[in-house]
N, C-alpha and C positions, 0 to 999 in steps of 0.2 A: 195659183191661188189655193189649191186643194190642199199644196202640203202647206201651209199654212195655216189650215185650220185642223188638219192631223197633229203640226206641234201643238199647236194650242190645246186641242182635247188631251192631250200627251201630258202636258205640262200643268192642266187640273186635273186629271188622276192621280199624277205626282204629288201634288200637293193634298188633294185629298186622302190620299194615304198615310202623306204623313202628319196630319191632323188629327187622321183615326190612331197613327198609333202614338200620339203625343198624350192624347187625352187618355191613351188608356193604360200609358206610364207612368201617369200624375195621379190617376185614381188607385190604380194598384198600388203605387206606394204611400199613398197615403194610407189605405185600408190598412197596409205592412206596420204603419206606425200609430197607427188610431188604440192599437191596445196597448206598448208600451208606456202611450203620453199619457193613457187612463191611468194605468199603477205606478208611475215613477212622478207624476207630475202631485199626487196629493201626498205622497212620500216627504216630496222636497219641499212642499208646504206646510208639512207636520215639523219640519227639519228645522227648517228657514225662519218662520214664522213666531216669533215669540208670546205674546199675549193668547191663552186658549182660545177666549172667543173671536180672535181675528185667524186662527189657524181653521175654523168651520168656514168661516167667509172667505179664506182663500181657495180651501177646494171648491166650494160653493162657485166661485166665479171662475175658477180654471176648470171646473166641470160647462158651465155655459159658454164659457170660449172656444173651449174642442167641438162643443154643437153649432155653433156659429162658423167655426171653423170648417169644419165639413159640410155645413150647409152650404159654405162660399164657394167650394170645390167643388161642388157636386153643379151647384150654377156656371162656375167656370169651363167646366168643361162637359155640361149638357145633358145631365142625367137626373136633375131635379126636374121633375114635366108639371109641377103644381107649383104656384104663385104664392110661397111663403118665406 
């Protein structure tokens, strides 16, 4: 019965490892891309975007979606500790 519960302690180490370093490959690259999508994303909306006053409302909302975006990330993988 003993090694039984040595695989098992064995086998949540395992996995808690690779938990730890799953979330901490989904944070880091996001933070890798959180400054390109800043400068390239309201580029491509000055670009894309015909009418001037819908070209302020695109960055305007591609700037709130990267914050929303990184806020979901940071829930998902447990480093938001406040309820917003």
């Amino acid at each position: 019965m003993q090694h039984n519960t040595i695989f098992i302690r064995f086998i949540r180490s395992l996995l808690n490892i690779t938990s730890k370093i799953i979330t901490f490959t989904i944070h880091h690259a996001f933070e890798a891309l959180i400054g390109p999508l800043i400068v390239i994303g309201p580029i491509l909306c000055i670009m894309l975007v015909e009418p001037w006053p819908m070209k302020f409302v695109s960055i305007g909302v591609w700037l709130v979606f990267l914050y929303f975006l990184s806020k979901a990330i940071d829930k998902l993988i447990g480093r938001d500790k406040r309820d917003n």
